[in-house]
KOLLUMDO-305379 format. One record per residue (C-alpha): x, y, z negated. Coordinates in nm, 4 decimals, decimal comma, padded with zeros to 6 digits. Last residue first. Example, Ala and Ser with C-alpha at 12.3 -4.5 7.8 and 13.67 -1.06 7.14 Angstrom:
! KOLLUMDO-305379
{{01,3670 -00,1060 -00,7140}}
{{01,2300 -00,4500 -00,7800}}
This chain:
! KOLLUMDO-305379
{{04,2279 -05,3069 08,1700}}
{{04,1383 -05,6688 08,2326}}
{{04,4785 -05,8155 08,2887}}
{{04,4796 -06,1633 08,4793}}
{{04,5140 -06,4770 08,2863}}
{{04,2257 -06,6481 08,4301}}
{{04,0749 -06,6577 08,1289}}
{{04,1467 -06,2996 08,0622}}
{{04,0167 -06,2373 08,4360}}
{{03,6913 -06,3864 08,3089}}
{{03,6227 -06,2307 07,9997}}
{{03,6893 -05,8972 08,1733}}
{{03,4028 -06,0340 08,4164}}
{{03,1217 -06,1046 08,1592}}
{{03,1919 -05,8297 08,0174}}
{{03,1301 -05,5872 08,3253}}
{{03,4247 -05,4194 08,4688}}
{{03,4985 -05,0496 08,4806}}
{{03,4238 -05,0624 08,1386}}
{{03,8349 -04,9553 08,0422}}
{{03,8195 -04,6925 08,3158}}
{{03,5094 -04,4679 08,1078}}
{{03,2811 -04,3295 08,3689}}
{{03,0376 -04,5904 08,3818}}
{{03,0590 -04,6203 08,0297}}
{{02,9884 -04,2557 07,9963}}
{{02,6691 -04,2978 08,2478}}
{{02,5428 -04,6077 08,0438}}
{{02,5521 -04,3800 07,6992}}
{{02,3423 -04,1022 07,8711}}
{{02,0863 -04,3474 08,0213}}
{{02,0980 -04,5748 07,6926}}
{{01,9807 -04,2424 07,4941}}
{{02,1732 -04,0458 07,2386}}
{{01,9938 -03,8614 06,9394}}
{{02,0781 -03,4843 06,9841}}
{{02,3512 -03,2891 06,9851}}
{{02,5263 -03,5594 07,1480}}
{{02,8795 -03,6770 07,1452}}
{{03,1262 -03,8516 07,3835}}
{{03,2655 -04,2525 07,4521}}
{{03,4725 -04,3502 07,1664}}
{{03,6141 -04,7319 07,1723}}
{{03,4986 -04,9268 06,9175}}
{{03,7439 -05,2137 06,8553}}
{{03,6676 -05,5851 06,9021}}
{{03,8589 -05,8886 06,7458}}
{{03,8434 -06,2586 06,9497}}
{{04,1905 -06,2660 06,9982}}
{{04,4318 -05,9515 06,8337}}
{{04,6221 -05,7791 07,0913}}
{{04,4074 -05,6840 07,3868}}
{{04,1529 -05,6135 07,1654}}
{{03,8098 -05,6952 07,3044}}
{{03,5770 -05,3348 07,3558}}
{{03,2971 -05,2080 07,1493}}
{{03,1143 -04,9138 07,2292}}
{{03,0865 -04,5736 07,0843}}
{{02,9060 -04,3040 07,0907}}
{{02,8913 -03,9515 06,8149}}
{{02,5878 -03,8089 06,7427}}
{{02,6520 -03,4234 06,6324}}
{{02,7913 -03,3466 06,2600}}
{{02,6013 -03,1882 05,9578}}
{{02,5291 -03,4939 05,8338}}
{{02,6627 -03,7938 05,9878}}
{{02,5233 -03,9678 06,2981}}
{{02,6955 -04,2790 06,4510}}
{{02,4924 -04,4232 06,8081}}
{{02,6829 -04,7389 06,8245}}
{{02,6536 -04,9905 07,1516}}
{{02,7550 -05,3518 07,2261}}
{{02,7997 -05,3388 07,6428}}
{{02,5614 -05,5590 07,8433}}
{{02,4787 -05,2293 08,0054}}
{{02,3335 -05,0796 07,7015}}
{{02,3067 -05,3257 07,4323}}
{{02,1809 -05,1645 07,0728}}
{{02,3233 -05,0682 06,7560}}
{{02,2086 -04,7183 06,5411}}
{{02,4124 -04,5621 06,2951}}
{{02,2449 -04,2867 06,0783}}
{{02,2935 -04,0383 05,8660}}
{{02,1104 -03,6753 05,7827}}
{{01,7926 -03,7411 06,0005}}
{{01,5556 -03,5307 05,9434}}
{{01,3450 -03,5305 05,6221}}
{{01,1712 -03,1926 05,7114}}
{{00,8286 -03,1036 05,5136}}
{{00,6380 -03,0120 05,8449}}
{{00,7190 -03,3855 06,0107}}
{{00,6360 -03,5735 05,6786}}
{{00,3463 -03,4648 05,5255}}
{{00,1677 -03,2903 05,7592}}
{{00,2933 -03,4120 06,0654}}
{{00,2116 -03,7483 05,9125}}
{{-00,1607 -03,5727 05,8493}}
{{-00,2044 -03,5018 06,1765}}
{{-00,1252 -03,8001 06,3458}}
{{-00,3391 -04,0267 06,0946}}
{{-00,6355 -03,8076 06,1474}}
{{-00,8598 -04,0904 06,3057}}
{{-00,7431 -04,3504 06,0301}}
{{-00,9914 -04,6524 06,0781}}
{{-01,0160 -04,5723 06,4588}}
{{-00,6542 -04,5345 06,4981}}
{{-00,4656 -04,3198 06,7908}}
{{-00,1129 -04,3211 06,7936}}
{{00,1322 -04,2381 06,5193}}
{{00,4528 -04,3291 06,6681}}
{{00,4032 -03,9689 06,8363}}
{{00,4939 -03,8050 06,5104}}
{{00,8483 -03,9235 06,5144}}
{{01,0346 -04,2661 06,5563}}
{{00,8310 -04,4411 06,2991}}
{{00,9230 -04,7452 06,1094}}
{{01,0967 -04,5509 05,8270}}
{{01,4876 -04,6796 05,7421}}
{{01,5156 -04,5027 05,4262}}
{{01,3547 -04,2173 05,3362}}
{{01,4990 -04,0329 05,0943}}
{{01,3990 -03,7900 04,7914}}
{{01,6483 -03,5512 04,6653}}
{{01,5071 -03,3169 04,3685}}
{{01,4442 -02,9719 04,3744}}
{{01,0811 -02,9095 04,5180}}
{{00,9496 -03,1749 04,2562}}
{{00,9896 -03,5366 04,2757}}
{{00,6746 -03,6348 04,1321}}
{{00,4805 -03,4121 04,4176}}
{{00,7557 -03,6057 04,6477}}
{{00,6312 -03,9043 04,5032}}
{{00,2153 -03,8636 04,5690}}
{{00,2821 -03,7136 04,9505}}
{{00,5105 -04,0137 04,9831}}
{{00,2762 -04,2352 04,8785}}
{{00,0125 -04,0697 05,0533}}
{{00,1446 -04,0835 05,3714}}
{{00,2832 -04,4436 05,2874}}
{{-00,1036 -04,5907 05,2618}}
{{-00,2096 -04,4330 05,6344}}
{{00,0363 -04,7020 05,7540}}
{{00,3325 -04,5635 05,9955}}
{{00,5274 -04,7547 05,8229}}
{{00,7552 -04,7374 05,5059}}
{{01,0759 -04,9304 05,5119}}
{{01,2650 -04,8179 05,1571}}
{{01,1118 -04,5045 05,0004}}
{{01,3955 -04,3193 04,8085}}
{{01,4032 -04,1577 04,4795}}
{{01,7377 -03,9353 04,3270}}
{{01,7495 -03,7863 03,9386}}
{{02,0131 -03,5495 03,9168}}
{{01,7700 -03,2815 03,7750}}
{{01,6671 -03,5735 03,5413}}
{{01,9868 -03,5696 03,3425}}
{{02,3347 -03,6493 03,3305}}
{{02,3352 -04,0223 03,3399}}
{{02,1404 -04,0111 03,6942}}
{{01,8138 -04,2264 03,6753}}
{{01,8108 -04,3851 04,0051}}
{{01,4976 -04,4893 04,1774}}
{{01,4057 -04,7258 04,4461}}
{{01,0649 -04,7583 04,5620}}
{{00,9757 -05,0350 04,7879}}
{{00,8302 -05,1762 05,1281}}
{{00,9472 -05,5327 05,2452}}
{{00,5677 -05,5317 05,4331}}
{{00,4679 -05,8615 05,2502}}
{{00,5516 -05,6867 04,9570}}
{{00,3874 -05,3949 04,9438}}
{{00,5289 -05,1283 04,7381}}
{{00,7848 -05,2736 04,5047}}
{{00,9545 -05,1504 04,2353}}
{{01,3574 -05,0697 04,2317}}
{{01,5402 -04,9332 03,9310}}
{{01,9020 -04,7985 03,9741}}
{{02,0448 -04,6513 03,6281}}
{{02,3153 -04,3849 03,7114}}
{{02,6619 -04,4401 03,7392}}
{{02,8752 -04,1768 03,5292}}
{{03,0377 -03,8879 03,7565}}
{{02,7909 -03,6448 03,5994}}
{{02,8257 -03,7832 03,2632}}
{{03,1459 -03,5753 03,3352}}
{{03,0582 -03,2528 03,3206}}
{{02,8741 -03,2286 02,9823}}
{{02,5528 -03,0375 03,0793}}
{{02,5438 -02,7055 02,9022}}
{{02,1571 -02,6768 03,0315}}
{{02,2476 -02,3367 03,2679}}
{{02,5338 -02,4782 03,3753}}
{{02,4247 -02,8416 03,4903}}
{{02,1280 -02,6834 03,6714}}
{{02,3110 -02,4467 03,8862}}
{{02,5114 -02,6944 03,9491}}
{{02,2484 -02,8947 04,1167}}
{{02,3134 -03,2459 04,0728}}
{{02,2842 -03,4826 04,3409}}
{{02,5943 -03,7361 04,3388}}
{{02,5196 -04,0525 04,5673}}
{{02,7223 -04,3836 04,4875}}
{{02,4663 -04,5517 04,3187}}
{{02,1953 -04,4710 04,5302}}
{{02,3706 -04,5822 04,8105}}
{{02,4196 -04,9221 04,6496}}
{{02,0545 -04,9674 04,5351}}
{{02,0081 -04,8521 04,9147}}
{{02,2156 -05,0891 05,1061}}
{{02,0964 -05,3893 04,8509}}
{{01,7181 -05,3561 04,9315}}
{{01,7802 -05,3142 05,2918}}
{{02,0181 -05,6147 05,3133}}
{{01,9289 -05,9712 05,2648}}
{{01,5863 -05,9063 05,0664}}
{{01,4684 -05,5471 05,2346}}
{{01,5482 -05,7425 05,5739}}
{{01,3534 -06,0670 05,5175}}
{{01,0531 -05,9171 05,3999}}
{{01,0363 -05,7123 05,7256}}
{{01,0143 -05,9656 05,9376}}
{{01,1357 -06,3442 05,8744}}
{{01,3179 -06,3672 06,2131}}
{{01,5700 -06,0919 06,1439}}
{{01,7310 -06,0246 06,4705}}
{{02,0675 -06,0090 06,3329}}
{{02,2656 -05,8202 06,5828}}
{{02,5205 -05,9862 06,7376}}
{{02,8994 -05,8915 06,6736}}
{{03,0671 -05,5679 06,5263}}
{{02,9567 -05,3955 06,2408}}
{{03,0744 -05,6962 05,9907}}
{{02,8675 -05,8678 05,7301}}
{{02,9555 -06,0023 05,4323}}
{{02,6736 -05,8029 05,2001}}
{{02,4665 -05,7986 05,4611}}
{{02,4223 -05,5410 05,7518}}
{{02,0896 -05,3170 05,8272}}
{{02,3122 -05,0585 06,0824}}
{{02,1383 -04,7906 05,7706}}
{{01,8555 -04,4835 05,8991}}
{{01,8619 -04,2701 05,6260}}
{{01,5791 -03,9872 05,6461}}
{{01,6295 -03,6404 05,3948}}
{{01,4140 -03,4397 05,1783}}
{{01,6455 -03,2097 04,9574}}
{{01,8124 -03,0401 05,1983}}
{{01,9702 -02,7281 05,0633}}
{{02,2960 -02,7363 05,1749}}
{{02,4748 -02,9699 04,8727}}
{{02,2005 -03,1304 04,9682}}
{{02,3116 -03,2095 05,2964}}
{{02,6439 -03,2541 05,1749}}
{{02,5756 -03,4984 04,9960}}
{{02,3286 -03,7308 05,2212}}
{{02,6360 -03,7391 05,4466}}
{{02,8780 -03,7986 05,1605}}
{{02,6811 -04,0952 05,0680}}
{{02,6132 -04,2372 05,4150}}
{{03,0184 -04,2883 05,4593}}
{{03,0476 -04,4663 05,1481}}
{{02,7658 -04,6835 05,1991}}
{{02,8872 -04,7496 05,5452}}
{{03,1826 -04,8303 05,4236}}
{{03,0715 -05,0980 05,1909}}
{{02,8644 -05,2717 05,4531}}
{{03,0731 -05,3073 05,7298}}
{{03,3413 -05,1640 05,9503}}
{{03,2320 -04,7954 05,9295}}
{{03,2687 -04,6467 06,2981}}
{{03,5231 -04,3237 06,2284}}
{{03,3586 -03,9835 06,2632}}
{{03,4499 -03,7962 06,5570}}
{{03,4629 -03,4346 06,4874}}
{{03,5590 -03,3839 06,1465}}
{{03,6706 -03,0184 06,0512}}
{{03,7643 -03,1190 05,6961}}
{{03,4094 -03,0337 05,5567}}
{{03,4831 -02,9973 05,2457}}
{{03,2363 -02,7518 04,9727}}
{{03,4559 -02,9019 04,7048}}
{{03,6427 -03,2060 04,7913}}
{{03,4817 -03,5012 04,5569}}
{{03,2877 -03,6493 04,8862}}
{{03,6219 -03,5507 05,1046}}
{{03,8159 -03,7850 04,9020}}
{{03,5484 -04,0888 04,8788}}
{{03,5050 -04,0656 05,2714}}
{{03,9034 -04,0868 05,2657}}
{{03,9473 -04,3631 05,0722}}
{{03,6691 -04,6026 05,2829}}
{{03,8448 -04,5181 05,5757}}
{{04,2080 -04,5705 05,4433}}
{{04,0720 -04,8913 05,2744}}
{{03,9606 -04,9693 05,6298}}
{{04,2985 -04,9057 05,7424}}
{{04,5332 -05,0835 05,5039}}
{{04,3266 -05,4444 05,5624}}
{{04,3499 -05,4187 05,9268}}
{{04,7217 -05,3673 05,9001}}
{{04,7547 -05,6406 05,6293}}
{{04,5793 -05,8211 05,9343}}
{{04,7881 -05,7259 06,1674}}
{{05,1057 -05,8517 05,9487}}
{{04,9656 -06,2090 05,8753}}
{{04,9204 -06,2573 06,2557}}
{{05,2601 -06,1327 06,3458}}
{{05,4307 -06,3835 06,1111}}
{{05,2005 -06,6102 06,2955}}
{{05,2950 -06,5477 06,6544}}
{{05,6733 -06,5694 06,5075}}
{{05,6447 -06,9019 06,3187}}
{{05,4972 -06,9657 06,6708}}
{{05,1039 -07,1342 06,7077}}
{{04,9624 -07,3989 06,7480}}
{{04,7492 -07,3126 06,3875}}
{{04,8264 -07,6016 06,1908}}
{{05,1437 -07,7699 06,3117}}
{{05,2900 -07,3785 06,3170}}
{{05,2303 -07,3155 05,9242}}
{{05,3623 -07,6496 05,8253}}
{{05,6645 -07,6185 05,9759}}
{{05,7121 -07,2267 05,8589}}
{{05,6390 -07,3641 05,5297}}
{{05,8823 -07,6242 05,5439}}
{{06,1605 -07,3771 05,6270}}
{{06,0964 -07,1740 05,3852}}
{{06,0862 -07,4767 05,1097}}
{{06,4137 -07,5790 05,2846}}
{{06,5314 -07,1498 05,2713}}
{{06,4380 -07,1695 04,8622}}
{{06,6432 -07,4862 04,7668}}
{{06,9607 -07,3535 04,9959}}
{{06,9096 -07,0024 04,7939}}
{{06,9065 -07,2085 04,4831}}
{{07,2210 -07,4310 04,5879}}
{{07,4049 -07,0714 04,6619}}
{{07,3045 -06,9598 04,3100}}
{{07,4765 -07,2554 04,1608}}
{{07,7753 -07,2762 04,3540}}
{{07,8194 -06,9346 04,3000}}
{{07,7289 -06,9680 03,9161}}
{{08,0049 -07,2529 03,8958}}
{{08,2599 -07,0624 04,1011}}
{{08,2225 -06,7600 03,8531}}
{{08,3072 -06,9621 03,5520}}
{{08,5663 -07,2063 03,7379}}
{{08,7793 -06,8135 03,7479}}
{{08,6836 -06,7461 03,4375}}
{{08,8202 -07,0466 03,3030}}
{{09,1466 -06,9918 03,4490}}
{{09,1664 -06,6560 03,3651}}
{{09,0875 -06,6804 02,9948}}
{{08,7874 -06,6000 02,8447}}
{{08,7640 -06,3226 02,5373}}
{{08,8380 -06,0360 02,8172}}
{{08,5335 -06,1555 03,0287}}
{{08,3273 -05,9826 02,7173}}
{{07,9502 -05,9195 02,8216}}
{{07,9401 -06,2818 02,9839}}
{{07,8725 -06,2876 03,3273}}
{{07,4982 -06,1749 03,4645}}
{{07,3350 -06,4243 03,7308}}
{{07,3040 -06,2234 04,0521}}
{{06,9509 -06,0861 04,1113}}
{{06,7211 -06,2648 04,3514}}
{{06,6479 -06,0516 04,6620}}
{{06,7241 -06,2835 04,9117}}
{{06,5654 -06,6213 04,8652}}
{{06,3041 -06,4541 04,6816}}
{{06,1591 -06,2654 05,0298}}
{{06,1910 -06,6243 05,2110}}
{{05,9558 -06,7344 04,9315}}
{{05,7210 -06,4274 04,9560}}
{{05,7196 -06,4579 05,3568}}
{{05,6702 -06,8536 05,3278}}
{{05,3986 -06,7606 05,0683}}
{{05,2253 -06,5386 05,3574}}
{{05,2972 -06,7926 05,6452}}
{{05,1258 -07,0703 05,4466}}
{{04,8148 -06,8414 05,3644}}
{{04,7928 -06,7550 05,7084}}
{{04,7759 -07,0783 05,7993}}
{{04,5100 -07,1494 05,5571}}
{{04,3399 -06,9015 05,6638}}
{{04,3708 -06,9749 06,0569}}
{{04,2450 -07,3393 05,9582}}
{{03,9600 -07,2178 05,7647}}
{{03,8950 -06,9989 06,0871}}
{{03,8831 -07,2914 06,3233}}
């Protein structure tokens, strides 16, 4: 069904640059000199290149035409339903790039915050990137150097919206398909030089905005656990580490004890995605008696809070985002069917927390929200039915 949309869409897009042609060929110059012609065969001149342009114009509308055939045998749909089809999604298109565009204008903004209350929902992998970046950023840029990313764990094709992959083959499974890849990427994208720094060493400027060399070794590998690194082109005091999927293992305190010593006081080091929710996911171990103390040690005492994050989960049979961006509260969404596009959903905003949402507080705002007055299940029915489900 979606190959045949494509293709469709494809049809409907040429028949739009054909039908374009048709009308906004230029006019077939006459000779420099008219003056050296005489009337009458100037005259049978100009009616040969009308007759002429007017048969390629005729050739162009057929091929239209065909398209247009073509185009509504394949999908069932209108030459109209499509045309609108091909224009939504150049709509959809122009909007994410304006998302992803403006998270890469306000990271090179100088001390920006642009008075951003509701961040946008990113739409998949690439935004998110972009959209963790400048969080992690402008933490540093405020004196956080040891920070916790918590990524929506999406592949490379991906999309925010839909079921949630449940990752059958653990832990491996998610640093190979998409933890590994969301933080090589983030490191890439990340800028955290001290300026400072850069002065006082006479630091060319620009290697700055080079890409830095992204090196990844792994920790365990039957727990998906690894070290990435990136080796900023503009020195070591741009140098950024991250610990991808450490748990709440007595092995990862002192790995992250050992690479924040490496690290140094100065230098950004991230966790990403940690299985621990705070120092009470440390419970009692008889092979590791002081396990609770020493996280608070080491992690808890030391900071790494929670600079971005976007969390997914059901709450009331409704898809759920939790969105948290450095130095900006939790912001709620849930997803809701477009009325105008078929099977497309749009997060619809429900409120913001200063602190990390819980299903109670999002399952009150949905109750109170008139476009969840009705369950799923039933909005999928009236639609079938015909009815209108607002």
């Amino acid at each position: 069904m979606i190959q045949t949309r494509s293709a469709a869409a494809g049809i409907i897009a040429a028949f739009l640059a054909v039908q374009s042609s048709a009308f906004s060929s230029p006019p077939t110059q006459l000779p420099a000199s008219p003056h050296l012609i005489k009337p009458k065969a100037l005259r049978s001149t100009s009616s040969a290149l009308r007759l002429s342009n007017d048969d390629e114009v005729q050739k162009l509308l057929a091929k239209a035409k065909q398209l247009r055939e073509e185009a509504a045998a394949m999908s069932g749909k209108t030459v109209e339903e499509m045309e609108q089809e091909v224009q939504r999604e150049k709509e959809l298109t122009q909007k994410q790039q304006e998302i992803m565009e403006k998270a890469r204008k306000e990271r090179e903004e100088k001390g920006s915050r642009n008075n951003m209350a509701i961040l946008p929902v990113p739409d998949d992998a690439a935004s998110q990137i972009q959209q963790a970046a400048s969080a992690v950023e402008r933490a540093f840029a405020d004196g956080i150097v040891r920070q916790t990313v918590r990524f929506a764990l999406l592949e490379e094709e991906e999309a925010m919206t839909g079921e949630v992959n449940e990752w059958p083959g653990g832990a491996k499974q998610m640093y190979r398909e998409a933890g590994g890849a969301l933080t090589e990427s983030l490191l890439r994208e990340v800028s955290a030089y001290s300026k400072k720094e850069i002065a006082e060493e006479n630091n060319d400027a620009s290697q700055s905005r080079m890409p830095p060399e992204v090196t990844a070794e792994d920790i365990w590998d039957f727990d998906g656990s690894a070290i990435i690194s990136a080796k900023a082109a503009g020195g070591p005091h741009g140098d950024v580490a991250a610990i991808v999927f450490p748990n709440t293992d007595t092995k990862y305190l002192k790995d992250i004890e050992s690479i924040a010593e490496t690290v140094g006081p100065k230098r950004l080091l991230l966790l990403i995605n940690p299985f621990w929710k705070d120092v009470e996911s440390w419970g009692f171990n008889i092979l590791a008696p002081n396990g609770k103390k020493r996280a608070q040690e080491v992690i808890f005492d030391n900071g790494y809070d929670v600079t971005y994050a976007v969390l997914r989960f059901s709450v009331r049979g409704e898809d759920c985002v939790a969105l948290k961006a450095y130095p900006y509260d939790w912001q709620m969404y849930a997803y809701r069917e477009d009325p105008s596009w078929f099977n497309q959903e749009r997060p619809v905003w429900l409120g913001s927390s200063k602190d990390e949402p819980k299903s109670s507080q999002i399952s009150e705002l949905l109750n109170s929200r008139p476009e969840f007055k009705m369950s799923k299940n039933m909005r999928q029915m009236q639609r079938m039915m015909g009815n209108d489900d607002q």
